[in-house]
Every structure is written in structure tokens, then in C-alpha cells.
mmCIF file as gemmi writes it, N, C-alpha and C atoms, coordinates in Angstrom:
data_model
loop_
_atom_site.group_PDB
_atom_site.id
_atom_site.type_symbol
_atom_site.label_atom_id
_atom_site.label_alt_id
_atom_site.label_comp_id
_atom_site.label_asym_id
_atom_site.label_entity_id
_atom_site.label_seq_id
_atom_site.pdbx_PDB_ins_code
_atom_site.Cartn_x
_atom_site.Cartn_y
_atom_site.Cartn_z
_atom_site.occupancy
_atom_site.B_iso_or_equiv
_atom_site.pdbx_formal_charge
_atom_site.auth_seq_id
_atom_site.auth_asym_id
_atom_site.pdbx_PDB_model_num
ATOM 1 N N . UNK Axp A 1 ? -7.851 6.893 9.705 1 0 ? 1 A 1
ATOM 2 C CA . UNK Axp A 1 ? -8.358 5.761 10.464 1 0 ? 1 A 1
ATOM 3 C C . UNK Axp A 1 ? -7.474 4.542 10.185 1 0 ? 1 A 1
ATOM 4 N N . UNK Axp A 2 ? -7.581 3.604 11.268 1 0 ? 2 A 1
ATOM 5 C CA . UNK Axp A 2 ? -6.223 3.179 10.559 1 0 ? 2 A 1
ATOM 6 C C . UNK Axp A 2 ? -6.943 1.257 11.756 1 0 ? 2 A 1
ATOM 7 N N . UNK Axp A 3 ? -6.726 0.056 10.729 1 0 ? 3 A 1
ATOM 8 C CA . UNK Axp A 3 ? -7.477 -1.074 11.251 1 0 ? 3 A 1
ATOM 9 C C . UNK Axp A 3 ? -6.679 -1.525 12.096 1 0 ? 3 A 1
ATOM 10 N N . UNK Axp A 4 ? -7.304 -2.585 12.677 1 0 ? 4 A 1
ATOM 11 C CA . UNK Axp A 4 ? -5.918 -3.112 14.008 1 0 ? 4 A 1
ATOM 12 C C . UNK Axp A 4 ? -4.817 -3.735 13.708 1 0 ? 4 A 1
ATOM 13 N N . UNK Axp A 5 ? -4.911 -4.417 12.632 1 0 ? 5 A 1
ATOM 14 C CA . UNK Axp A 5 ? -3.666 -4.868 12.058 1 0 ? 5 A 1
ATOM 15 C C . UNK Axp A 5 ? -2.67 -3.311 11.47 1 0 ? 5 A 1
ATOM 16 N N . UNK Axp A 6 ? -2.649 -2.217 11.932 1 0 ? 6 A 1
ATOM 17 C CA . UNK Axp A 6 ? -1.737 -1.358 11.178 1 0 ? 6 A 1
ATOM 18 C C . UNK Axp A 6 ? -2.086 -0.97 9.746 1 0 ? 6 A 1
ATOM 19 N N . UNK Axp A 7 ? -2.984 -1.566 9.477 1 0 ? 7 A 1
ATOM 20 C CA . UNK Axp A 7 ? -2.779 -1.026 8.149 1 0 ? 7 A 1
ATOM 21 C C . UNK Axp A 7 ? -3.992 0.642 7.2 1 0 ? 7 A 1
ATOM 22 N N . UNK Axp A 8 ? -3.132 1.406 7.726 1 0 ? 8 A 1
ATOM 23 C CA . UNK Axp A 8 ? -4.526 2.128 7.306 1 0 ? 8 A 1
ATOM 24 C C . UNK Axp A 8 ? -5.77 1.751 6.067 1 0 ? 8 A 1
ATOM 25 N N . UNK Axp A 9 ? -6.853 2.262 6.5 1 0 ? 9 A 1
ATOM 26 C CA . UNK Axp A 9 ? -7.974 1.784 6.042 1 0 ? 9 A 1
ATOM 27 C C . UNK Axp A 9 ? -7.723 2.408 4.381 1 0 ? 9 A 1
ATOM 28 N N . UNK Axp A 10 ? -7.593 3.19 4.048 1 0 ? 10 A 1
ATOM 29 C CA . UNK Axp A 10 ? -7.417 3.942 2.898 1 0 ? 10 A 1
ATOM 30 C C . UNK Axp A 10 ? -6.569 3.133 1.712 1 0 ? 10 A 1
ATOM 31 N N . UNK Axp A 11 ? -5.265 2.552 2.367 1 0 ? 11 A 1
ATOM 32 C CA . UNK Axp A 11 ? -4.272 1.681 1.869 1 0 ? 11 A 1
ATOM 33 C C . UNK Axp A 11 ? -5.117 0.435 1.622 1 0 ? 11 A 1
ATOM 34 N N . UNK Axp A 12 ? -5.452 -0.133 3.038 1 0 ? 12 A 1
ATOM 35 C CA . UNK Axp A 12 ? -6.385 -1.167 2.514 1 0 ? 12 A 1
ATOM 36 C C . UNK Axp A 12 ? -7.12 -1.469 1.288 1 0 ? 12 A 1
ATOM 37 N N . UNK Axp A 13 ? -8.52 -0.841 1.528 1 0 ? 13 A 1
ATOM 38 C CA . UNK Axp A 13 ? -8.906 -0.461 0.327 1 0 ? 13 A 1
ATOM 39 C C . UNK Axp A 13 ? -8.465 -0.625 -1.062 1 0 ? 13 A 1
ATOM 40 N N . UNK Axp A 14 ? -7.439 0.787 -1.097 1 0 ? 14 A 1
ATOM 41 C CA . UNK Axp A 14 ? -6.809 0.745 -2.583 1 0 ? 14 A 1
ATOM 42 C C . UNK Axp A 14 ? -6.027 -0.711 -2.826 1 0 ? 14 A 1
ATOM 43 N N . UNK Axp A 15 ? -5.385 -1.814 -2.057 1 0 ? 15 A 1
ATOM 44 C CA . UNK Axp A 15 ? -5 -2.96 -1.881 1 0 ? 15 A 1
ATOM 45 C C . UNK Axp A 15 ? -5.766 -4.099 -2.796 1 0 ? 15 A 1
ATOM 46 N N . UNK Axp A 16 ? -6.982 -3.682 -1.983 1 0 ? 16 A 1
ATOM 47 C CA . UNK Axp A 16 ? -8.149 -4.744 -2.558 1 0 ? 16 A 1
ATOM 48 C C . UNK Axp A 16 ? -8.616 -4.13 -3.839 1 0 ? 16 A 1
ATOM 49 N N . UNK Axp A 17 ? -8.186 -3.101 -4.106 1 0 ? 17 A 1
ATOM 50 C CA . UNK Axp A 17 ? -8.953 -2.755 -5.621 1 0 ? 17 A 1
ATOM 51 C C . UNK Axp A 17 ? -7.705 -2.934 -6.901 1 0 ? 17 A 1
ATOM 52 N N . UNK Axp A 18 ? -6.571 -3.184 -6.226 1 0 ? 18 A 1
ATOM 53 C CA . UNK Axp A 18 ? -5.56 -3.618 -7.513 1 0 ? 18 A 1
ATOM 54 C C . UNK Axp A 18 ? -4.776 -4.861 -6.774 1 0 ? 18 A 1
ATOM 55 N N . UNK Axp A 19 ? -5.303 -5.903 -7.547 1 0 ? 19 A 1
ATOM 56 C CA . UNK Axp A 19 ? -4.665 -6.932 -7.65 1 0 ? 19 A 1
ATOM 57 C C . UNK Axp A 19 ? -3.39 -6.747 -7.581 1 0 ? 19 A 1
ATOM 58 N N . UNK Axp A 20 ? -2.426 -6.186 -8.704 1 0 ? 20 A 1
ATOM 59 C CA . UNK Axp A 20 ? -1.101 -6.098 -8.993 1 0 ? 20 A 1
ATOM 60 C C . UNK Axp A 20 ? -0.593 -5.923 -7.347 1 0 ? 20 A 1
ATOM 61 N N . UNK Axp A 21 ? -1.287 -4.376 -7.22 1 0 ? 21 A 1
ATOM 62 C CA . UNK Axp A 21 ? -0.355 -3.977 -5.693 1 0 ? 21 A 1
ATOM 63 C C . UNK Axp A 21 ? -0.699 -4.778 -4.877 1 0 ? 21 A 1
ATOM 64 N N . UNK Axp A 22 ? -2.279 -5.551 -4.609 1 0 ? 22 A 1
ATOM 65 C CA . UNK Axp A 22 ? -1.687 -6.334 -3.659 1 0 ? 22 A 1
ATOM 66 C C . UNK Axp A 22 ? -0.575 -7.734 -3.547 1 0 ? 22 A 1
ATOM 67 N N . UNK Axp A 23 ? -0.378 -8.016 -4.742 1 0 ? 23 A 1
ATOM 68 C CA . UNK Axp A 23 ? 0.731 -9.41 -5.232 1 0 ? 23 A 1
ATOM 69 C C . UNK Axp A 23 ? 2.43 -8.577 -4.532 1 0 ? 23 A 1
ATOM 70 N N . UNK Axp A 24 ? 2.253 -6.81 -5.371 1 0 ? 24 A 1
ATOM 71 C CA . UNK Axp A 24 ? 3.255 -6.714 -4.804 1 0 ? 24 A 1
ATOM 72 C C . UNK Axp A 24 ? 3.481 -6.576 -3.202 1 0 ? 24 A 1
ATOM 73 N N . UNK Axp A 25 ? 2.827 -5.781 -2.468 1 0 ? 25 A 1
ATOM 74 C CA . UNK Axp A 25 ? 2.778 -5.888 -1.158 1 0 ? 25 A 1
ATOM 75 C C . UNK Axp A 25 ? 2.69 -7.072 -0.187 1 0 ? 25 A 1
ATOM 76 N N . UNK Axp A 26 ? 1.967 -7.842 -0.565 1 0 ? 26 A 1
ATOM 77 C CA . UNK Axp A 26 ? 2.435 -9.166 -0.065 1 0 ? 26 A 1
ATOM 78 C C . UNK Axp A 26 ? 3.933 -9.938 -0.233 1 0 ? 26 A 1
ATOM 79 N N . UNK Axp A 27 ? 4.778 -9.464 -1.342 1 0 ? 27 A 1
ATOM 80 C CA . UNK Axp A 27 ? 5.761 -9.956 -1.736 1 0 ? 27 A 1
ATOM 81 C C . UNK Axp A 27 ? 6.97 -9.057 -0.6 1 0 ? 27 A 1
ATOM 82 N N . UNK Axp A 28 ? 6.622 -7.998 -0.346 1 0 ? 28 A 1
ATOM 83 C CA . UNK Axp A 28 ? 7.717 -7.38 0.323 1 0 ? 28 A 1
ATOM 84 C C . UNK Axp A 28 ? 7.651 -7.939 1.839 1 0 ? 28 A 1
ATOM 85 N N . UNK Axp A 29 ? 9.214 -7.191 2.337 1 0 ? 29 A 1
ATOM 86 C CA . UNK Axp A 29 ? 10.446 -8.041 3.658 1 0 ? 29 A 1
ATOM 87 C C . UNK Axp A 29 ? 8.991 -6.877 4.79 1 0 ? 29 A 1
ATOM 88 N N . UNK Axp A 30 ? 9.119 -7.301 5.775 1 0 ? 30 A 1
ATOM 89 C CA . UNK Axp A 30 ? 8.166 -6.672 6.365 1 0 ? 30 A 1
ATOM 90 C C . UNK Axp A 30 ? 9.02 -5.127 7.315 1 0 ? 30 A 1
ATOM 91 N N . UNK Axp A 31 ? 9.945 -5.22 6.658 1 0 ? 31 A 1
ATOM 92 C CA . UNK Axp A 31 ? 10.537 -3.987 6.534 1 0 ? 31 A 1
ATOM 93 C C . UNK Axp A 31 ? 10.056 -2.634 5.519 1 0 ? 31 A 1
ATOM 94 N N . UNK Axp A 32 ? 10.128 -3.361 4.534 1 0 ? 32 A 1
ATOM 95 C CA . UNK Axp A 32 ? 9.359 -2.666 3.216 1 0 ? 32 A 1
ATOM 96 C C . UNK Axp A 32 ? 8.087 -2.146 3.702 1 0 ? 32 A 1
ATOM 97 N N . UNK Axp A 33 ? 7.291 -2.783 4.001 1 0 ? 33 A 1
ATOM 98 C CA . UNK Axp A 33 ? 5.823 -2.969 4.272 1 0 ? 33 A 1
ATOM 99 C C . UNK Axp A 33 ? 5.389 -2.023 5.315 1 0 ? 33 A 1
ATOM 100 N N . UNK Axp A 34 ? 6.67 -2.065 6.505 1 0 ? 34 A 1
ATOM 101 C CA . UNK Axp A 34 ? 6.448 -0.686 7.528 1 0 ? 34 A 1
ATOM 102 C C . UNK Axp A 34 ? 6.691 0.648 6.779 1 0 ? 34 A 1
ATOM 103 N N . UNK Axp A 35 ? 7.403 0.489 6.124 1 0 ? 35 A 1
ATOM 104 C CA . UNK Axp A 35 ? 7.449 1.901 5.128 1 0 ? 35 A 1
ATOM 105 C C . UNK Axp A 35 ? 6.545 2.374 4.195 1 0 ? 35 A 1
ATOM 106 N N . UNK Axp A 36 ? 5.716 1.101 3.618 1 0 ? 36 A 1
ATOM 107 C CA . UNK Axp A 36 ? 5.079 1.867 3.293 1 0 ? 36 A 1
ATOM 108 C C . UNK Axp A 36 ? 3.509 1.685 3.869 1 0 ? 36 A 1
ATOM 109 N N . UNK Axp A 37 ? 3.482 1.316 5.053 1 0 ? 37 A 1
ATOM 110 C CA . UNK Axp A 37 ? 2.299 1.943 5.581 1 0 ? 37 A 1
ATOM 111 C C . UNK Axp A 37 ? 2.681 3.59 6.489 1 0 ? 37 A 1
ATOM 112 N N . UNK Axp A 38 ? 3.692 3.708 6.911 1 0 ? 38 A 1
ATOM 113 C CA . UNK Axp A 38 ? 4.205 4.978 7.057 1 0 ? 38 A 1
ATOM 114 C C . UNK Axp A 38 ? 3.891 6.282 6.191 1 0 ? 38 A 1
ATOM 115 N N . UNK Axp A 39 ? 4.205 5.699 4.734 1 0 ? 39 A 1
ATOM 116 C CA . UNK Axp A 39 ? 4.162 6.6 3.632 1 0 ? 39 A 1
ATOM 117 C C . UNK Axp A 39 ? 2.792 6.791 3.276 1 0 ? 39 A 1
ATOM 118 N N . UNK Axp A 40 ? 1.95 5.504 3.557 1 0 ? 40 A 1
ATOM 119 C CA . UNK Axp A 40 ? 0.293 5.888 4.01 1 0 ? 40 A 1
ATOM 120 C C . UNK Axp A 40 ? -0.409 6.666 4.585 1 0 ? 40 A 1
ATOM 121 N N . UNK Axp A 41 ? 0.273 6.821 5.907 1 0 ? 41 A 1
ATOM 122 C CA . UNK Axp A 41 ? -0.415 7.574 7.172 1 0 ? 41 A 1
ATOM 123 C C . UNK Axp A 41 ? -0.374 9.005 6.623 1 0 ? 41 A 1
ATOM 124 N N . UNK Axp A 42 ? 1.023 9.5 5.861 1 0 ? 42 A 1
ATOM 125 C CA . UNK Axp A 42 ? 0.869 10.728 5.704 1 0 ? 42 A 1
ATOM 126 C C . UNK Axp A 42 ? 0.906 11.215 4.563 1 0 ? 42 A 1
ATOM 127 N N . UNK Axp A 43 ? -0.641 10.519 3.73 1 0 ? 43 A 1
ATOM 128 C CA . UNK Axp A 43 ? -1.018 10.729 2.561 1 0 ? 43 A 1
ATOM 129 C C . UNK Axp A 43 ? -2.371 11.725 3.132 1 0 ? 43 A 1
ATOM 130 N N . UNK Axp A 44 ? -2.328 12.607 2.42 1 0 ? 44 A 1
ATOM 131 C CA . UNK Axp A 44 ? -3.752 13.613 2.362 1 0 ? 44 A 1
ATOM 132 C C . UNK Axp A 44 ? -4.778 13.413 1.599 1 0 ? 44 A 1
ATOM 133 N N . UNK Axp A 45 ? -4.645 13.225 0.814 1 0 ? 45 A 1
ATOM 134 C CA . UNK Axp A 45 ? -5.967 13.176 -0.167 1 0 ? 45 A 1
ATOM 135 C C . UNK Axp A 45 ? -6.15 11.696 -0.597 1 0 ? 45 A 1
ATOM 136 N N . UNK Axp A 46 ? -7.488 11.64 -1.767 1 0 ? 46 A 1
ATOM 137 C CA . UNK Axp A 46 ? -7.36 10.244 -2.087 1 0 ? 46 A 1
ATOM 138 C C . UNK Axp A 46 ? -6.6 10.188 -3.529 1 0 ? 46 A 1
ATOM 139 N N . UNK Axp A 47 ? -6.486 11.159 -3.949 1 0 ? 47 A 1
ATOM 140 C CA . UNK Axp A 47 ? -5.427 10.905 -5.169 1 0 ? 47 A 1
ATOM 141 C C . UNK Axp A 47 ? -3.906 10.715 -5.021 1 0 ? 47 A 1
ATOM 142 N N . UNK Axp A 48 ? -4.048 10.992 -3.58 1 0 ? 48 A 1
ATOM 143 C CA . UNK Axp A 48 ? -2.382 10.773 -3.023 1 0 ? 48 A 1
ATOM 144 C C . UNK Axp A 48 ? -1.967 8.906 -3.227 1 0 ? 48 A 1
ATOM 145 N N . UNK Axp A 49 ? -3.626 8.879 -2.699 1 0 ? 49 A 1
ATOM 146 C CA . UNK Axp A 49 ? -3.964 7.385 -2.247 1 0 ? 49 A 1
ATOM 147 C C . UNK Axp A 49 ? -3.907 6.404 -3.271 1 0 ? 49 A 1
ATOM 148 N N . UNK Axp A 50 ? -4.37 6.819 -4.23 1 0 ? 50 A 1
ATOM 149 C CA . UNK Axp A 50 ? -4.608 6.208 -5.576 1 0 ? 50 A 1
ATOM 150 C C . UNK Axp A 50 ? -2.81 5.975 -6.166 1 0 ? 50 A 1
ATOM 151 N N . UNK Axp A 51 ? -2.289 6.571 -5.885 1 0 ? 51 A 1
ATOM 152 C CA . UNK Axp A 51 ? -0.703 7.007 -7.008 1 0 ? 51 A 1
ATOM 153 C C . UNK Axp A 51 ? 0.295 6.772 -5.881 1 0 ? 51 A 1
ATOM 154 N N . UNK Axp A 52 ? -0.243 5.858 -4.409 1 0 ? 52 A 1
ATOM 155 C CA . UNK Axp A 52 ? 0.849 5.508 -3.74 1 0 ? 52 A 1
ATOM 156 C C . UNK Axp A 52 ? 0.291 3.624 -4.023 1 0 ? 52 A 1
ATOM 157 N N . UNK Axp A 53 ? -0.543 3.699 -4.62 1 0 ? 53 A 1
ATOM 158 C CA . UNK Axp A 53 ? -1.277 1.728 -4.377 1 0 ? 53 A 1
ATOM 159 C C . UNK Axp A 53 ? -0.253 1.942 -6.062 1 0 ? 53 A 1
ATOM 160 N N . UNK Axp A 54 ? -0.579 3.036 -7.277 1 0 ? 54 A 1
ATOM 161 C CA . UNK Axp A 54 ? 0.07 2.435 -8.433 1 0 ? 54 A 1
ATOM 162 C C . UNK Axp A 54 ? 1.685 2.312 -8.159 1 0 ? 54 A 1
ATOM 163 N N . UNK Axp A 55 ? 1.798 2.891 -7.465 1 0 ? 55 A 1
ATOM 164 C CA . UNK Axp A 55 ? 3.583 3.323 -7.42 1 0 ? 55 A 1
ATOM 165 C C . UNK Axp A 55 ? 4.278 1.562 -6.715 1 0 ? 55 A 1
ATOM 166 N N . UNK Axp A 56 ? 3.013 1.274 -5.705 1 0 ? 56 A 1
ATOM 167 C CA . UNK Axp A 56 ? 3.338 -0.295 -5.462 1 0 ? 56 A 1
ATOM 168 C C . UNK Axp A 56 ? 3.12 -0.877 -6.333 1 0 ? 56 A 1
ATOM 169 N N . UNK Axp A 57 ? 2.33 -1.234 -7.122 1 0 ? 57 A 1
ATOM 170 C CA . UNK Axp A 57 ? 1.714 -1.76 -8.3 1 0 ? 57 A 1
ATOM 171 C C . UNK Axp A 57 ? 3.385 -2.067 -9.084 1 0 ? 57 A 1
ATOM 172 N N . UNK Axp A 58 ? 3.592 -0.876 -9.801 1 0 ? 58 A 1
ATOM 173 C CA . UNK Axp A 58 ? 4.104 -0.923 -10.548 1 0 ? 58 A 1
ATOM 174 C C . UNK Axp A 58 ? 6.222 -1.481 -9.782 1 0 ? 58 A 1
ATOM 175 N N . UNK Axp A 59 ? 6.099 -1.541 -8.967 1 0 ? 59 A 1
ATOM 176 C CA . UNK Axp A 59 ? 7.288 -2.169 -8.571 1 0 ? 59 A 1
ATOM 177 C C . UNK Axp A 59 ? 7.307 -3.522 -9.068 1 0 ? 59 A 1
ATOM 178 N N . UNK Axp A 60 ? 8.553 -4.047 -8.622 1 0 ? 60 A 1
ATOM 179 C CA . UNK Axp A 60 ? 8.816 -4.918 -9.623 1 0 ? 60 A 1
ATOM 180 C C . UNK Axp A 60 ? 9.38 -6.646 -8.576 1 0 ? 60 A 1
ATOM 181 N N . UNK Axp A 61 ? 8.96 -6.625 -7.467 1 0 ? 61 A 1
ATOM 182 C CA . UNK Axp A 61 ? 9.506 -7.843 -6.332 1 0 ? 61 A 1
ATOM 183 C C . UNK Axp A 61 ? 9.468 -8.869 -7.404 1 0 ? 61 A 1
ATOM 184 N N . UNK Axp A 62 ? 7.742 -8.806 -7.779 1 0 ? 62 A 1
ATOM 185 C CA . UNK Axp A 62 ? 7.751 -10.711 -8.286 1 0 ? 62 A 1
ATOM 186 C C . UNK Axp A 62 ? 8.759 -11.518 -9.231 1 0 ? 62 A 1
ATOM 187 N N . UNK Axp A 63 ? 9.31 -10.528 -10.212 1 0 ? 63 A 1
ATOM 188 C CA . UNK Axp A 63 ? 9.962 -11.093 -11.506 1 0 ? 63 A 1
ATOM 189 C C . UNK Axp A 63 ? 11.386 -11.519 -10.436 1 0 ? 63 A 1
């Protein structure tokens, strides 16, 4: 399912539940950002879901 702004609902979600990833996702070129809602869409499960929000998380834009 996926909201009108593009952003699947799933991503969303995990967004709002880690601070970090959302600081980082907001920080990326909106190039970045199409990629990885891309890399969203064709996540299967929710543990896919969970370990694609840390994998943003743990990037490194802000420093």
C-alpha cells in the first residue's frame, strides 16, 4: 500500500518509529530518497522492513 505522497506505508511507519532514520532520510538529495522508496516497494516481509529503516538509520549524511 503505498500513501499519496509515494511513500510506502510500511517505510512510513518504520520512519516514525526511529528518529535516527528519519533525521537521516530527510537529509538525503531526493535522488537518494527515490531509491530508497524503490528499495521499499520490493521489500516482503516486515523484517525486511525493519533492517531497511536500520540500514538508513545507520548511514551517515548528518556528520
Amino acid at each position: 500500500m503505498i500513501k499519496e505522497d509515494g511513500l510506502p506505508i510500511g517505510l512510513g511507519f518504520g520512519l516514525a518509529m526511529n528518529e535516527e532514520a528519519m533525521e537521516q532520510f530527510a537529509a538525503m538529495t531526493e535522488e537518494e530518497k527515490k531509491q530508497v522508496i524503490e528499495a521499499a516497494r520490493s521489500v516482503q516481509s516486515k523484517e525486511q522492513m525493519q533492517q531497511l529503516v536500520q540500514n538508513i538509520a545507520d548511514l551517515d549524511f548528518l556528520s
